[in-house]
PAZA-363838 format. One record per residue: x, y, z of N, C-alpha, C in turn; residue in three letters. Coordinates in steps of 0.02 Angstrom, whole numbers, plus 50000, padded with zeros to 5 digits. Atoms other than C-alpha are relative to their C-alpha. Layout:
<pts>
XYZXYZXYZALA/...
</pts>
This chain:
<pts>
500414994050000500005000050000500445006350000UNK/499674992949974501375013250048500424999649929UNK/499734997750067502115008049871499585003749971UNK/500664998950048500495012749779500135007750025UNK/499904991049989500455031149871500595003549981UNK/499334994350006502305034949863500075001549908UNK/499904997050080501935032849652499415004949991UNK/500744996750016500155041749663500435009650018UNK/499674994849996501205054649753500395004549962UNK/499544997350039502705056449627499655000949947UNK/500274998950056501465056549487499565006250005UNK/500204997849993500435069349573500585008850005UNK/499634994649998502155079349620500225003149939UNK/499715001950066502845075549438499275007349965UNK/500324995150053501255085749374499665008050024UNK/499754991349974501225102349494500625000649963UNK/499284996650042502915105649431500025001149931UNK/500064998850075502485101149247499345010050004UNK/500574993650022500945115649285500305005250009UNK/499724997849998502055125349361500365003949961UNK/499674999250052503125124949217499975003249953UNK/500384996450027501905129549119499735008049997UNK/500374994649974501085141649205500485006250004UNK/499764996050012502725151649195500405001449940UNK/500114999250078503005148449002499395005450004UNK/500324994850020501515158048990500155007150050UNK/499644993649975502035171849084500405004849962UNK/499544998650043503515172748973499745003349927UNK/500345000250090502555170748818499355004849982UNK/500684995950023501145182448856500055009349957UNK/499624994550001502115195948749499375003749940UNK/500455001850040500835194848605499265003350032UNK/500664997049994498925204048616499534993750014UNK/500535004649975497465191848683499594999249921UNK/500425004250061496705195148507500564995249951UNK/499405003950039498425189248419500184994150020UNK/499915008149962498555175048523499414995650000UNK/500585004049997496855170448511499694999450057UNK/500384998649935496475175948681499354996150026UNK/500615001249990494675173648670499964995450043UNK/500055005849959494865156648737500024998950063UNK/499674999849913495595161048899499525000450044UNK/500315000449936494555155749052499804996349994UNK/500005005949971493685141949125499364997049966UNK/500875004650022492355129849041499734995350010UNK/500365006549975491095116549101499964997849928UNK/500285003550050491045104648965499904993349993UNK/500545005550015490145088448893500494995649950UNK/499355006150060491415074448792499484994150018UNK/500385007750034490465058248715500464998749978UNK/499555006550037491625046148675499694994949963UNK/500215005550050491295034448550500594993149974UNK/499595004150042491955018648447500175002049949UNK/499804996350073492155030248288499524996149971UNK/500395002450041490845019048222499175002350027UNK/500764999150000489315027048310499934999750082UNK/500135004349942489335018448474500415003850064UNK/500034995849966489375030148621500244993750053UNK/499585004349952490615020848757499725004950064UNK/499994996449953490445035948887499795006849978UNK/500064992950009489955052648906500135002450082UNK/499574998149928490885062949055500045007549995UNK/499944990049985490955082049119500634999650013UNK/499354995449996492535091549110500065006050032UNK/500044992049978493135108249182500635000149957UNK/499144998650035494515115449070500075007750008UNK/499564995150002495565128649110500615002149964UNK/499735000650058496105137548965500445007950028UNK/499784993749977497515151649033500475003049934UNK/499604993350032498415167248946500534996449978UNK/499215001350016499955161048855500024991349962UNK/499995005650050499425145348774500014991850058UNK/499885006449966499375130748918499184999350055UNK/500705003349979497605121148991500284996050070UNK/500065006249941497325110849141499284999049981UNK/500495003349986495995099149141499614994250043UNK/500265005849943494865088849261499344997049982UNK/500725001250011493325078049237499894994850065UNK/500265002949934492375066449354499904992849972UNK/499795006350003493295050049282500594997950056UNK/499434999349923494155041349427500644994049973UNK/499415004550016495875031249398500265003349953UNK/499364998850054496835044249306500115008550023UNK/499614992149987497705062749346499585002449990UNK/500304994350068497035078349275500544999349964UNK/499534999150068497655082549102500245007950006UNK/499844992650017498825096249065500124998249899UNK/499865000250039499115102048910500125007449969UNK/500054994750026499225116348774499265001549956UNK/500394999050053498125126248665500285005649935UNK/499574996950061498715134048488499425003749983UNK/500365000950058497585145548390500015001249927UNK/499875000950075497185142548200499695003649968UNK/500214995150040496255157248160499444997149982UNK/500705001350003494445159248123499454998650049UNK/500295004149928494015154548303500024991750000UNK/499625009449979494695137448294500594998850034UNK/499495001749950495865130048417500044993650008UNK/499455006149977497185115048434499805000050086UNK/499585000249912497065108348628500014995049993UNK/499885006749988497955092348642499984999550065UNK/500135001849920497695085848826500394993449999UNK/500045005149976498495072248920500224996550077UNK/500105002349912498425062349087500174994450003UNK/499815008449976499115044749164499194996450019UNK/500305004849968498005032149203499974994450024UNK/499875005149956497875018449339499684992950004UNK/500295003249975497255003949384499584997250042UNK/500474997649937495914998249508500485000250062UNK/499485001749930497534991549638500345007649988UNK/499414996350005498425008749597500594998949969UNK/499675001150060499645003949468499935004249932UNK/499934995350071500155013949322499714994949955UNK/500235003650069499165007949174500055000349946UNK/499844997550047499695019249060499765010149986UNK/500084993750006499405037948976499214999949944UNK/500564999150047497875044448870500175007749965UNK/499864992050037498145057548733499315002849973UNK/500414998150047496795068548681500275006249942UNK/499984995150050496875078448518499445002949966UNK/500584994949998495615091648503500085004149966UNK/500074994850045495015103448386499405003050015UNK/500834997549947493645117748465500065004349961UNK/500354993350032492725130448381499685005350044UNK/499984994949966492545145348470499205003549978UNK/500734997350015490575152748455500255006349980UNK/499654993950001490595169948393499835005850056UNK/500174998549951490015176848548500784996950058UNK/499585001349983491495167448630499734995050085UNK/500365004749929490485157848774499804992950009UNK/499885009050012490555139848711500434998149937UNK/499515002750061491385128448588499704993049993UNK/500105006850025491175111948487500424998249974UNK/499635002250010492245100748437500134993250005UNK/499895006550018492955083948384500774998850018UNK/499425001849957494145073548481500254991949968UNK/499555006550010495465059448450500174997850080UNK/499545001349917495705049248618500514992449981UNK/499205004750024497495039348588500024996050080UNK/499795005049925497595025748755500654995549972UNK/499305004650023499355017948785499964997550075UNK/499745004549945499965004348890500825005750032UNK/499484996549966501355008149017500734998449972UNK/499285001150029502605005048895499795005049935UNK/500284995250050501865018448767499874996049950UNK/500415002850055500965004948658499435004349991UNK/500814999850011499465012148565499614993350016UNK/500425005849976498134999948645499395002549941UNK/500534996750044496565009248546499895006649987UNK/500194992650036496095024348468499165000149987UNK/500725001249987494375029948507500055007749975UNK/500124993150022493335046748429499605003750068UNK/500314995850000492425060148493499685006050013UNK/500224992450014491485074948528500085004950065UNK/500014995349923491585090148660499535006349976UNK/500434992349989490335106048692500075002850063UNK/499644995749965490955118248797499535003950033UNK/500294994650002490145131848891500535004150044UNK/499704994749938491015147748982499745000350062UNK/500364998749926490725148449184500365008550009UNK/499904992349997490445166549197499885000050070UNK/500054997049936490835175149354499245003050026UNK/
</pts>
């Protein structure tokens, strides 16, 4: 048991420091205008992801909170249990479209590393700027970075306004 915490721990310490990290990349990087950077995006959104088999077949559907900050870097959390939150980035591509790749470890039921999950995301920005839609790639690997499966699908976003 005191193995299982001391990795839950280093995986938990392992990803403050990555946010950290982050969190003062953008600092650095916030040299650029909020509309030139694509600003818009920046702040916090409740949102809705359906996962699918890519063939139709709806595996899960799960709430998110994503925190999308100044300078190009996300944190994310949802209310799936046996895996981190995701950090990640967001790029934008002009037009109100936006790159956010996400990704997070995931465990086992004993606490054991099981492996990582990549998402690759593409969000459309409303023109109002208070939700988004978008289509997702979720990449699952074993703890040796095998692709295990590649699953699709979708996210809708909304802004939590103060």
């Amino acid at each position: 048991m005191n193995n299982i915490l001391q990795r839950l721990s280093s995986v938990f310490g392992l990803i403050a420091l990555l946010t950290c990290t982050f969190l003062a990349t953008s600092a650095i990087a916030g040299s650029q205008s909020p509309r030139e950077s694509g600003g818009r995006l920046v702040g916090f959104f409740e949102s809705v992801v359906t996962v699918t088999n890519c063939n139709g077949v709806v595996l899960k559907t799960l709430l998110t909170y994503q925190q999308f900050n100044q300078g190009g870097t996300l944190t994310s959390i949802d209310n799936q249990p046996l895996r981190t939150p995701g950090i990640g980035t967001w790029r934008y591509n002009g037009g109100g479209s936006y790159s956010a790749p996400t990704e997070f470890f995931t465990f086992n039921t004993d606490g054991t590393p099981a492996g990582e999950t990549k998402l690759i995301r593409t969000l459309q920005l409303a023109p109002d700027g208070n939700s988004y839609t978008g289509p997702a790639t979720v990449e699952v690997y074993d703890v040796n970075g095998n692709l295990i499966v590649t699953l699709c699908g979708t996210e809708v976003g909304t802004r939590v306004v103060d």
